[in-house]
C-alpha positions as CSV (number, residue, x, y, z in Angstrom):
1,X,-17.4,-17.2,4.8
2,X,-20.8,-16.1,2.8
3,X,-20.4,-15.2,-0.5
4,X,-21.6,-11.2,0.2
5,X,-18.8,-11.5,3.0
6,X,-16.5,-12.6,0.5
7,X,-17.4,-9.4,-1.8
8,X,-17.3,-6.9,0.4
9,X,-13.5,-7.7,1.5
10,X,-12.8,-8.1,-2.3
11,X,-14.3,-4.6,-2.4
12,X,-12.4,-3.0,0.3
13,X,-8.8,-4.3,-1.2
14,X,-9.6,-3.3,-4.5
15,X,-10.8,0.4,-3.0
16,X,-7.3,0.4,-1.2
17,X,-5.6,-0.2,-4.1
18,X,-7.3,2.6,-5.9
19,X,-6.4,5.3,-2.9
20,X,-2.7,3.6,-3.0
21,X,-2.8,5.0,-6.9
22,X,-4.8,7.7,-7.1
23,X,-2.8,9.2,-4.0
24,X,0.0,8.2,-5.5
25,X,-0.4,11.2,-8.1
26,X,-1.8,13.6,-5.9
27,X,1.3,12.8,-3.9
28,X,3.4,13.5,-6.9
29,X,1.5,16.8,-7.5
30,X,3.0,17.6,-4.0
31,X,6.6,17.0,-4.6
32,X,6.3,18.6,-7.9
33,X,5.5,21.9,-6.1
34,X,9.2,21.7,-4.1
35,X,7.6,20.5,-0.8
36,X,10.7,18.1,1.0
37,X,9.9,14.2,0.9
38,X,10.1,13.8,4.7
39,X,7.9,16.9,5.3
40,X,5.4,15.6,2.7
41,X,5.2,12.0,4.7
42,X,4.6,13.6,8.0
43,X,2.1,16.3,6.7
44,X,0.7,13.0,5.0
45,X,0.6,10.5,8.2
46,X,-0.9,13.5,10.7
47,X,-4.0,14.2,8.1
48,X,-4.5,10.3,7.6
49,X,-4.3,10.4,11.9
50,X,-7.1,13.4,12.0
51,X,-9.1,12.0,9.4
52,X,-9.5,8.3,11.4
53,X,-10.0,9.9,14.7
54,X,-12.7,11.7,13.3
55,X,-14.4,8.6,11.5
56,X,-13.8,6.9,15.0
57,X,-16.5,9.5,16.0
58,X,-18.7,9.7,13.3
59,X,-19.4,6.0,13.2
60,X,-18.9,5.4,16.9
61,X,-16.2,2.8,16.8
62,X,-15.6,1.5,20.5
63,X,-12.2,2.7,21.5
64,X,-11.6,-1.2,22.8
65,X,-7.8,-2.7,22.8
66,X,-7.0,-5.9,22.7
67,X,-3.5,-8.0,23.8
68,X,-2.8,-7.8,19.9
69,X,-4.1,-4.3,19.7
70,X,0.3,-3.1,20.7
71,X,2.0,-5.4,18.1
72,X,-0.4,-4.3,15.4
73,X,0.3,-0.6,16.4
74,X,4.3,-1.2,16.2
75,X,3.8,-3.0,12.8
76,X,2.5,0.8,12.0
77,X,6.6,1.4,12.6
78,X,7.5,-1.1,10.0
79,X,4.7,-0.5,7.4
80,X,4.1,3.0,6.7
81,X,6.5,4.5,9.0
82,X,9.9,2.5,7.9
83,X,9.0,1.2,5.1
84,X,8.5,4.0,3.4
85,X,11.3,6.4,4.9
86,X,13.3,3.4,3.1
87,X,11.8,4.0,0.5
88,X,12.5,7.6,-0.1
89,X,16.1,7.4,1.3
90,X,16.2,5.1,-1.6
91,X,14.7,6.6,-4.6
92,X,17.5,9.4,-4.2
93,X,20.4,7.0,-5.4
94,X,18.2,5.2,-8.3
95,X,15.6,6.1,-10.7
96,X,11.7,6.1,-10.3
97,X,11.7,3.0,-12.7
98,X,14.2,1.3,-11.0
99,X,12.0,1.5,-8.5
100,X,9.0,0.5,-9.0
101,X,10.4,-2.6,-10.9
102,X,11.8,-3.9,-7.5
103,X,8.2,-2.6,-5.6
104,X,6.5,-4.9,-8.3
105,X,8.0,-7.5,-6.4
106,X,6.1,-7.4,-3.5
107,X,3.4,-10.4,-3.8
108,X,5.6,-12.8,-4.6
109,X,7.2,-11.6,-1.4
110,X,4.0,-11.8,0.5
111,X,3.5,-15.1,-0.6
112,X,6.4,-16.9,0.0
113,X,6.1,-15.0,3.7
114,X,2.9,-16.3,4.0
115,X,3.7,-19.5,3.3
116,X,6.8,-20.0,5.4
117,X,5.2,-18.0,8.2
118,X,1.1,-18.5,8.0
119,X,1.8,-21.8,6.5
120,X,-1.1,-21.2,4.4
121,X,-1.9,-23.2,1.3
122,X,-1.3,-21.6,-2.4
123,X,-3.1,-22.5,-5.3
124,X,-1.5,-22.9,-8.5
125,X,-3.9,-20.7,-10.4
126,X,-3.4,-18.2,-7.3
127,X,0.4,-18.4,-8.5
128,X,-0.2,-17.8,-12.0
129,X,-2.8,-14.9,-11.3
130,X,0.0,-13.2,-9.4
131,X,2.6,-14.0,-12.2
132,X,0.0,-12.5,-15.4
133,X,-0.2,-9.6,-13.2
134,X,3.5,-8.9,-12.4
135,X,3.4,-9.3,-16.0
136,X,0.9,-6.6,-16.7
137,X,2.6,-4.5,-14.2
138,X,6.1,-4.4,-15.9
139,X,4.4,-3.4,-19.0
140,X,2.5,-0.6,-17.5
141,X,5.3,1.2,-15.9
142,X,8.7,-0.4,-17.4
143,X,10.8,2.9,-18.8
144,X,13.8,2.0,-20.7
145,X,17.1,3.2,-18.8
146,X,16.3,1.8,-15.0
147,X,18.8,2.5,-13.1
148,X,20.8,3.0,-9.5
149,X,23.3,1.8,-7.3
150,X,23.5,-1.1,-4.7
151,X,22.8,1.1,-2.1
152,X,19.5,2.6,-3.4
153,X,18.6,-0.9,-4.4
154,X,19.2,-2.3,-1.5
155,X,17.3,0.0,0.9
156,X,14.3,-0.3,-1.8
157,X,14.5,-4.2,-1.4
158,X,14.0,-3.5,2.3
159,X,11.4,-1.3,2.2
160,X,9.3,-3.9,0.2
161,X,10.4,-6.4,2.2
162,X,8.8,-4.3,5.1
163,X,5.5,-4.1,3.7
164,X,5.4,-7.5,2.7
165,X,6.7,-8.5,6.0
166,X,3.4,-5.9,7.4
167,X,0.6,-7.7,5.4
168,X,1.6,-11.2,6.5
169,X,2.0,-10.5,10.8
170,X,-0.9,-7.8,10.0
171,X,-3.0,-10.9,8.9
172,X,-1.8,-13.1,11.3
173,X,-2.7,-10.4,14.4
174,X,-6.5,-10.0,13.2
175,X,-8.4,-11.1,15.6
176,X,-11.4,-9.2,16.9
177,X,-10.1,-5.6,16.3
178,X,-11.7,-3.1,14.2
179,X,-10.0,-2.7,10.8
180,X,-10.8,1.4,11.7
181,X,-9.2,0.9,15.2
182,X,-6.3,-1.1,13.7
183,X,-5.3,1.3,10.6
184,X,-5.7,4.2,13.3
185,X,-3.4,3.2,15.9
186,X,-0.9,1.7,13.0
187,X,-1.1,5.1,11.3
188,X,-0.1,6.5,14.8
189,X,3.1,4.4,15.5
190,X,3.5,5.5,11.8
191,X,3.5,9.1,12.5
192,X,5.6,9.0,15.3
193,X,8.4,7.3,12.9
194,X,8.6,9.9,10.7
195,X,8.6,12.7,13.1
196,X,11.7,11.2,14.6
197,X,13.5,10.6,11.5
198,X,12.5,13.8,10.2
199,X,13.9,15.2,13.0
200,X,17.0,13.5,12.9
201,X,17.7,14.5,9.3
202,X,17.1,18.0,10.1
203,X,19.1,18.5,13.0
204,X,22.0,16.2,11.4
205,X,21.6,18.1,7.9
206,X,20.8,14.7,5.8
207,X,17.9,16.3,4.3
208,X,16.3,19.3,3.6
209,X,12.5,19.9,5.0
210,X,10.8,22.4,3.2
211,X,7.2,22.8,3.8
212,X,3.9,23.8,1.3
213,X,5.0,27.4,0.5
214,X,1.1,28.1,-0.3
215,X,-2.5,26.7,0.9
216,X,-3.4,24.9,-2.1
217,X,-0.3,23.0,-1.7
218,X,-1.2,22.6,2.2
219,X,-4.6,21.1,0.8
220,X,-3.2,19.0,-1.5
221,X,-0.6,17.5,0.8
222,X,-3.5,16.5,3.5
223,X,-5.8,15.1,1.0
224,X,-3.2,13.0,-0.6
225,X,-2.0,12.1,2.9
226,X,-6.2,11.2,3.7
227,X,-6.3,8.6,0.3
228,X,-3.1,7.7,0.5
229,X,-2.5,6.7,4.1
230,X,-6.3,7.7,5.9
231,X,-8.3,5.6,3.4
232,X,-5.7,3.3,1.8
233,X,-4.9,1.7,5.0
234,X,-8.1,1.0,6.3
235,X,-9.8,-0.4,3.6
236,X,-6.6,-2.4,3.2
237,X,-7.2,-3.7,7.0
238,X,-10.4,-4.7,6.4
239,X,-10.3,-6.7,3.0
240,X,-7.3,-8.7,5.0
241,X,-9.5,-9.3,7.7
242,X,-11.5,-12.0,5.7
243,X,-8.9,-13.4,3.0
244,X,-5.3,-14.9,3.2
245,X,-2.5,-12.8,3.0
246,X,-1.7,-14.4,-0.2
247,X,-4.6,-13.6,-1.9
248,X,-4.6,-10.0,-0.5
249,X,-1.2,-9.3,-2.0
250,X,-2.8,-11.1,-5.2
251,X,-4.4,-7.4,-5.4
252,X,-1.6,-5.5,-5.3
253,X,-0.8,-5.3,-8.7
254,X,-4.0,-3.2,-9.3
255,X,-2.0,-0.1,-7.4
256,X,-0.5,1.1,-10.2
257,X,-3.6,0.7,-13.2
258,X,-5.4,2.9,-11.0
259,X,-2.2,5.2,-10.4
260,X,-2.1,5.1,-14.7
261,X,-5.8,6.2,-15.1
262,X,-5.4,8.4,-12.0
263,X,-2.1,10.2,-14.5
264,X,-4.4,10.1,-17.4
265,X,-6.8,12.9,-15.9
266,X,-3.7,14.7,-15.1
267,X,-2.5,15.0,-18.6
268,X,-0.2,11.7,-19.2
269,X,-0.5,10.0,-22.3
270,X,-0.6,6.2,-22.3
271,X,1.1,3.4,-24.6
272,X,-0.6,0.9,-26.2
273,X,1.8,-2.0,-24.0
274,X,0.2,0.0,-21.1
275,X,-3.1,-0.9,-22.5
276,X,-2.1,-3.9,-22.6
277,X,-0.5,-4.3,-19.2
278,X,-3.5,-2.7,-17.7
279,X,-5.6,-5.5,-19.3
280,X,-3.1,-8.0,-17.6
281,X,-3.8,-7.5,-14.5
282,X,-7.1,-6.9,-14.1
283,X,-7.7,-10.1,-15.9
284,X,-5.6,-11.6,-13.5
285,X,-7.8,-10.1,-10.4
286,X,-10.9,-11.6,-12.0
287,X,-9.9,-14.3,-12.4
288,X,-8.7,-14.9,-9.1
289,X,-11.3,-13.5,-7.4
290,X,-14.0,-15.7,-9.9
291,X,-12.2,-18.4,-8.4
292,X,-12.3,-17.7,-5.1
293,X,-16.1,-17.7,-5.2
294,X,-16.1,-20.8,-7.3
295,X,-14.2,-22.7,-4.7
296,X,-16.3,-21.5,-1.7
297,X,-19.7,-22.4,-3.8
298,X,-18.4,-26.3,-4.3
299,X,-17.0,-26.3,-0.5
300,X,-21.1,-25.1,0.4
301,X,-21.8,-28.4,-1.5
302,X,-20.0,-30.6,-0.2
């Protein structure tokens, strides 16, 4: 892989992180106003659907399937659709840090998947990048008094699990298939997730669905649901396209520093160990991806 190859899909995973964090907030925004979880993830998933279809047009991607094309559109199911219904089912039994202390375990998840299912080859310094930044992201949004029950924390652990779980068979499905093509008909199978289990809940009284009671919410809810999802995903697709699944869950931790300076412009006031956290990981990231370059200049030597 060419160095400029190499840059671009470094670009594209840290853009998705920044979408992941800045939509994140907007997302927050959302709830704030009283608008129902579910409804929020399906009012989310159906904008992100829109917005690809419509980029599908505007740069006149082929509408061309592939044997893989179906498993990568049912691993939409598992990562957004059931992952994050998980999720949410969880975060009503423990607290926001609670968490995402246990989503800061993702990674290390995604490496030790990759490496028992992609059998690919870790680095130590990839190992220690990944470790400064779990590091970095514990101080950035560790709030004393985490809490929950074994329930909550259990369906959080398995909606990590999930996503990890999504990057590795994700990577391990890319073959020839447009990252917008991919993150389109994933977003789909996504859609079609939630619907049912919003559904369900309504019609068995689990949860209540209350929809954006004006149009600025409305707006709000389909442009967080275009970053978060729309954007997120299919920058996401593409960056994995061209690295390991290791090294793409290597850039994880940059999710939440953009979600902090994303919180910043909304008023939130940050601590100097979130400074410091924020420092962390991004050190981390360069380093890994200085590295990465480094390595693929002494293998064009050799």
């Amino acid at each position: 892989m060419s160095a400029p190859s190499s840059c671009r899909h470094f670009f594209f995973l840290v853009a998705a992180t920044a979408c992941w964090g800045g939509g994140t907030v907007l997302s927050k925004q959302v709830l704030d106003r009283g608008v129902a979880p579910l409804t929020l993830l399906v009012i989310e998933l159906a904008a992100s659907c829109l917005l690809l279809v419509g980029l599908m047009f505007l740069l006149r991607v082929a509408w061309v399937g592939s044997r893989a094309l179906g498993k990568l559109a049912l691993l939409g199911v598992l990562n957004p659709g059931a992952a994050y219904a998980l999720g949410l089912l969880g975060l009503t039994t423990i607290s926001a840090s609670m968490s995402v202390l246990l989503w800061g375990s993702e990674p290390v998840l995604i490496l030790l998947i990759a490496i028992l299912v992609l059998r690919e080859r870790v680095a130590a310094a990839t190992l220690v990048a990944v470790i400064v930044a779990l590091v970095g992201v514990l101080l950035v949004v560790h709030r004393p008094g985490a809490a929950g029950d074994l329930a909550g924390i259990a369906l959080t652990v398995s909606a990590v699990t999930a996503c990890a779980c999504y990057t590795v068979l994700t990577r391990r499905l890319l073959l020839d298939d447009g990252s917008l093509l991919v993150a389109l008909v994933q977003q789909g199978a996504a859609l079609t997730c939630a619907v049912v289990v919003a559904g369900l809940s309504a019609l068995t009284g689990v949860a209540d669905l209350r929809p954006p009671a004006d149009a600025s919410s409305w707006a709000l809810a389909v442009l967080s649901g275009s970053i978060y999802y729309g954007f997120a995903f299919w920058f996401f697709v593409a960056g994995l396209s061209g690295v390991p699944a290791s090294t793409a869950g290597a850039f994880l931790p940059l999710t939440p520093v953009f979600g902090l300076a994303a919180a910043s412009f909304v008023g939130e006031r940050l601590l100097e160990r979130q400074w410091l956290g924020a420092a962390l990981v991004i050190l981390a990231t360069v380093s890994l991806t200085g590295r990465h370059f480094t390595t693929r200049g002494d293998e064009a030597q050799v």
